[in-house]
N, C-alpha and C positions, 0 to 999 in steps of 0.2 A: 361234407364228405360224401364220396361217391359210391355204390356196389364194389368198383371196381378198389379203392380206399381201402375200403373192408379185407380185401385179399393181404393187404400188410398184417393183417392180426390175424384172421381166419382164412387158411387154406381153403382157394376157388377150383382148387386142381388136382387131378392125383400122383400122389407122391411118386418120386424116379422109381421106388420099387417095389409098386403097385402097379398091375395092367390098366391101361387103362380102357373105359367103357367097350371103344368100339373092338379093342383087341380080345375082351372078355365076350364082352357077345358078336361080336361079326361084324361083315358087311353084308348091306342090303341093297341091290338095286333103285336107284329111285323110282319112283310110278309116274305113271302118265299121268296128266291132268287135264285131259280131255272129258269135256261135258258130254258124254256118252247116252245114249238112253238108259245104259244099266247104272250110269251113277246117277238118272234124273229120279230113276224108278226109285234104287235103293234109300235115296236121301228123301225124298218126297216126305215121308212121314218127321221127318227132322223141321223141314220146312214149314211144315202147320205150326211146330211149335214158336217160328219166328219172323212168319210173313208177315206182323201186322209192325215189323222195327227195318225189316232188310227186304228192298223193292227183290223182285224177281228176277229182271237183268242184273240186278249183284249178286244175286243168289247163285247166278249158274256161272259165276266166276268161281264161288265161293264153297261151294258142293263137291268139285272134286279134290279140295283140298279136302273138306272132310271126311269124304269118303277114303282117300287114300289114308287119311289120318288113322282112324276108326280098322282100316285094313291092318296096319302097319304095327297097332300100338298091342295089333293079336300074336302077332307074328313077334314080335320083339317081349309079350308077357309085362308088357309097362301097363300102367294104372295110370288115369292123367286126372289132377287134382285140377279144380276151378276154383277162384274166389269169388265170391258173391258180388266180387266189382268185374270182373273179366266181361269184357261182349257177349251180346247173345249168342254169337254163331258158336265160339267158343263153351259159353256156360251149355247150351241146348245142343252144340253140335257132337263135341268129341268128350266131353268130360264123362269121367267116370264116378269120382266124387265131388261134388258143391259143399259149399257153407264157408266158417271165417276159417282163420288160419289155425286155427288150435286143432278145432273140427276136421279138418283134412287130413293134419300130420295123423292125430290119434286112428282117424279110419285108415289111414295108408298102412300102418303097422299092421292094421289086422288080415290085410293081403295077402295072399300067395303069388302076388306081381315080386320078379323082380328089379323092375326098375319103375320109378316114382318122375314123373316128369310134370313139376308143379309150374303150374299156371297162374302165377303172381311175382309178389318179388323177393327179392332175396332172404331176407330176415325168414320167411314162410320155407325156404327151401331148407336151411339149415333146420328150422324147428322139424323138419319134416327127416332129414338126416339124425341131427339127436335120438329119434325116437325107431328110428330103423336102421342102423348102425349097417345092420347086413346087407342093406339094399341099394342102388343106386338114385342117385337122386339127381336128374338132371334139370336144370331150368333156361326155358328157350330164348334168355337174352341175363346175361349175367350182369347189362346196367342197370336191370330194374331194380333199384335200391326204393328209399322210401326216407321224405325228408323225416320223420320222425325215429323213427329207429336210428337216424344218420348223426342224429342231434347230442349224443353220447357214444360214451367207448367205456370199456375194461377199467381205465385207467381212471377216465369221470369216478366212476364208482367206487373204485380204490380209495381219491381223495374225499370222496363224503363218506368213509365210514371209517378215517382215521379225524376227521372236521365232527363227526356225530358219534362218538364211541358209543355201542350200546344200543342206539338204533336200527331195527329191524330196517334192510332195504327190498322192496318190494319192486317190481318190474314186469309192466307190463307185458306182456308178449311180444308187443310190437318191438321188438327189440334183437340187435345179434348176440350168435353165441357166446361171444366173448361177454356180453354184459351180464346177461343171463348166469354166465358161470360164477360174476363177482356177486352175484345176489343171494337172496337166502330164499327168493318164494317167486312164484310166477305167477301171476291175476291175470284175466280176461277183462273185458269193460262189464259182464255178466254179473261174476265172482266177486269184481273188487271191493267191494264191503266186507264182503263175508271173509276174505282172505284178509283184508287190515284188522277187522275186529279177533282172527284167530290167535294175531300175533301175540292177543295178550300184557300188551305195553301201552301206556297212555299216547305215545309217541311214535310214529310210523314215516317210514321216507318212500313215495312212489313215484317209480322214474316211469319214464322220461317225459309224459303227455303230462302237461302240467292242467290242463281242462278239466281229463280227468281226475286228475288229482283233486282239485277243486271242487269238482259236481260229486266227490266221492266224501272227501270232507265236510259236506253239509249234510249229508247223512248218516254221520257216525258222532260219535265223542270222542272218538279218537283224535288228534292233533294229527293233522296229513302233512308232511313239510313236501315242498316241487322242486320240480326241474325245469326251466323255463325250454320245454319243448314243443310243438306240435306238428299238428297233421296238416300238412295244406293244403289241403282239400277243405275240412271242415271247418279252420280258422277263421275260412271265407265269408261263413254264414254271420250273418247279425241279425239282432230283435228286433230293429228296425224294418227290414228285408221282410220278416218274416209276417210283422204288423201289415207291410204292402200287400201279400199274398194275399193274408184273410181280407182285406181290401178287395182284390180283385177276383175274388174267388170265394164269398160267403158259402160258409158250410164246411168249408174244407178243414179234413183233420189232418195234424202237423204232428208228425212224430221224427223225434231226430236222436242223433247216434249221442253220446257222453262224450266224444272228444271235440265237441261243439263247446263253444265260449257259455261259463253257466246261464248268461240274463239270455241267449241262444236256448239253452234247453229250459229255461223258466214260460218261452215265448209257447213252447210246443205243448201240445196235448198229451204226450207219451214221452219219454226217452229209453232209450233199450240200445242193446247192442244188436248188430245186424240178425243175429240168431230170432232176439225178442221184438224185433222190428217188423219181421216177416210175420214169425207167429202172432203180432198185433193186429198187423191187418188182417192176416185166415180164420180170425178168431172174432173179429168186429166186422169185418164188412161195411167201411164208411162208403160212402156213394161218392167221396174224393175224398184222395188223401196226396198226401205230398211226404217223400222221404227226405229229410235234410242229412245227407248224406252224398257217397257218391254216385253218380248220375246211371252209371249201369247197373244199379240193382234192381232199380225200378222197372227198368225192363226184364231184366228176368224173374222177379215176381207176380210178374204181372200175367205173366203165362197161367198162374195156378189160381188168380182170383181175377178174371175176365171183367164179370161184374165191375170191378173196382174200378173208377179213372182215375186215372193217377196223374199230379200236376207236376211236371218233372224242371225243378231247377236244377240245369246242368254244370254241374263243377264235374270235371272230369280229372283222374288220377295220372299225371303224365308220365308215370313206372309202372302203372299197372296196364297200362296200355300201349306197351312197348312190346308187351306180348302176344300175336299173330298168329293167326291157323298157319301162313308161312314157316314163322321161326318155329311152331312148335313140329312140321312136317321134318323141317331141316334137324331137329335136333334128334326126330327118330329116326330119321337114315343115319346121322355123322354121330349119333351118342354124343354130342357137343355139350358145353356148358354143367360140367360134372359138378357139383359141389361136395366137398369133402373136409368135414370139420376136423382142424387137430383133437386127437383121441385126449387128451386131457380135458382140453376146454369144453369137448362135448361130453365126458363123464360130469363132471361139477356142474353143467346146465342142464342136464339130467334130471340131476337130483333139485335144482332149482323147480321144475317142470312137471317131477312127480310128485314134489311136496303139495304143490298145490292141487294135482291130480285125484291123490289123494287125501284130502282135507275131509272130512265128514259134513253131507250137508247139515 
């Protein structure tokens, strides 16, 4: 099932009697994108932070996009949210906020932007509307879905909690509104322990990444039961793969994300969510390290620990890179791509989202 899929359950648009974006805030001329001296001047300092990933004849392609971006996103009072997988030009060019998807929604709330123009995929855009009700939330390509969040619905959840009576059902984040609304609690790949062990029940159901699930049940007493979903991206990885690397690369430390296959995060030095992945390396300093994850984080970590090589096995996210300094230009001129959750399903995923919010560490 598609982003586009999604719009059958969760409203991608705004309702007939609701303005919509460009009507509430305007029109804006589009800008030139001429490689100027005043955009080589003004960008230059962006560039240090990404000349050692993006040659310099793509740069001065790529400079007036950000510049106009950065112009445009003052003048329009939007906030642009990055995911830690988005490109360099993007994470280092125009973002406002970085980090995962929980991390964004919860800092975009704290705003006085307002419009939210999140730079990931869709699941991220709604968590990001749940949590700002009042603000607009646009995202600069409405197919970037994401095959894990895609691998369930509403209605999934429906029947395993009439098949489990009694059973607490847990859900990742990685996940739509509509799922979220049929759940009782929200977890990160951080929290998921601490969120299954709150539940209080010997017996716990965590949707949809069934990996996680897996790497999370060997750490508790709790009974974790799955949902045969994942992430393809991380799927990818095996302990095999990973035995080749320290092969070809003695010394190298291997830290990889939880929605990796478990004998996958048995193989690595570390496992962490991207949050604890980053803070692994700022805090160790290996002389190589390798993220088993996706392929653009590494570059933009790599900015704040120089020192470090990084051995980059590239799987790349083919939704989260549908997102482009272009479509994100076009969506602050045309206010395009609104996302706008029905008011019900976004109250009950709310409460899904603050339950865990507020859990006590």
């Amino acid at each position: 099932m598609t982003a586009s899929a999604n719009a059958a359950r969760v409203q991608t648009h705004t309702p007939d009697h609701q303005l919509t974006a460009l009507e509430k805030f305007g029109k804006v001329p589009r800008p030139s994108l001429a490689y100027t001296e005043e955009v080589a001047r003004e960008t230059a300092p962006i560039y240090e932070k990404v000349k050692d990933f993006i040659p310099e004849i793509e740069w001065a392609a790529l400079a007036p996009l950000v510049h106009a971006i950065n112009k445009l996103k003052k003048e329009r009072n939007a906030v642009i949210l990055a995911h830690n997988y988005m490109t360099p030009d993007i994470f280092h060019g125009v973002a406002d906020i970085v980090g995962d998807s929980l991390q964004l929604a919860k800092e975009a709330a704290k705003t006085e932007a307002e419009i939210i123009v999140q730079c990931g995929v869709h699941f991220m855009a709604e968590t990001s509307k749940i949590l700002s009700p009042e603000k607009t939330v646009l995202i600069p390509d409405m197919n970037a879905g994401c095959s894990l969040a895609e691998s369930i619905t509403g209605e999934d959840v429906r029947r395993l909690r009439e098949a489990n009576p009694g059973v607490p059902i847990i859900t990742y984040v990685n996940t739509s509104a509509d799922v979220k609304a049929e759940c009782d609690i929200c977890c990160t790949s951080s929290n998921a322990v601490q969120v299954v062990e709150a539940m209080g029940t010997d017996k716990v159901l965590l949707v949809p990444d069934q990996y996680l699930a897996a790497n999370v049940g060997r750490q508790t007493d709790v009974e974790v039961l799955t949902w045969a979903g994942s992430c393809e991206v991380h799927e990818q990885f095996t302990a095999q793969e990973l035995r080749d690397y320290r092969a070809i690369e003695p010394g190298v430390k291997i830290i990889a994300h939880p929605e990796c296959p478990p004998e996958v995060v048995d193989e690595a030095d570390f496992a962490g969510s991207t949050a604890h992945m980053i803070n692994w390396v700022k805090d160790n300093r290996p002389e190589k390290v390798m993220m088993i994850t996706e392929c653009s984080m590494a570059d933009n970590v790599a900015n704040a620990t120089p020192e470090v090589e990084y051995i980059r096995p590239c799987n790349l996210c083919p939704h989260m890179k549908r997102i482009t300094l272009t479509k994100i230009l076009d969506t602050l001129v045309d206010l395009s791509g609104e996302v706008v959750v029905d008011e019900d399903i976004a109250a009950r995923a709310r409460v899904s989202v603050e339950r865990m919010i507020n859990l006590k560490n």
